[in-house]
N, C-alpha and C positions, 0 to 999 in steps of 0.2 A: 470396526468401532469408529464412531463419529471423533474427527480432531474435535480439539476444544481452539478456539482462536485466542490468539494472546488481548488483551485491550488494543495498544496499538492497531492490529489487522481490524477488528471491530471497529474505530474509527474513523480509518481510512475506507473500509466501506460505508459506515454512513455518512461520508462526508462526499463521498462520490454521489449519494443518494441524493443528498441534501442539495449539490449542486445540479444535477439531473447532469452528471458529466462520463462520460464512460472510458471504461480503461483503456482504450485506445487512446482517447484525448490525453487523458495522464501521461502514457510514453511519447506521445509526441513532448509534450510540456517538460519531462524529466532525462529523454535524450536516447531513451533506452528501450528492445525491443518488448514486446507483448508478453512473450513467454516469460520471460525473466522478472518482469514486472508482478504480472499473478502469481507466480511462484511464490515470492514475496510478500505481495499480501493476502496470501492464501495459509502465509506460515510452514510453506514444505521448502523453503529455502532460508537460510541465514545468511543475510546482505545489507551489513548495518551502514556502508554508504548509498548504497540505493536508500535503502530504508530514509536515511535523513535528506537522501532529495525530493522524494515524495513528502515527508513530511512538513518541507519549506514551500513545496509546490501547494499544498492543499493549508499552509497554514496551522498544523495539529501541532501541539507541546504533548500530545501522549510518548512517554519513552517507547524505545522500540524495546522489547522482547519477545522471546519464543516460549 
């Protein structure tokens, strides 16, 4: 069965989209590795300080949830 994504995770991909930036760029920007990053915004992790350093990186006010 297909996850559903929370808003938040939806965001944060279309805003990578929107910038043409890819998630490598993201962990460099946010400090942290690759894995741990997509986990998160893939929604198969709960990391609600990642979560709000991506969020400040990419500029999103979506709340984070799962």
């Amino acid at each position: 069965m297909k996850r559903k994504l929370s808003p938040w995770c939806k965001e944060v991909k279309k805003t990578l989209i929107d910038r043409d930036m890819s998630v490598t760029e993201l962990c460099g920007e946010v400090g942290m590795c690759r894995n741990y990053v997509t986990t998160t915004i893939n929604g198969r992790m709960y990391a609600p300080a990642l979560a709000e350093k991506i969020s400040k990186a990419l500029d999103i006010d979506t709340e984070y949830t799962i």
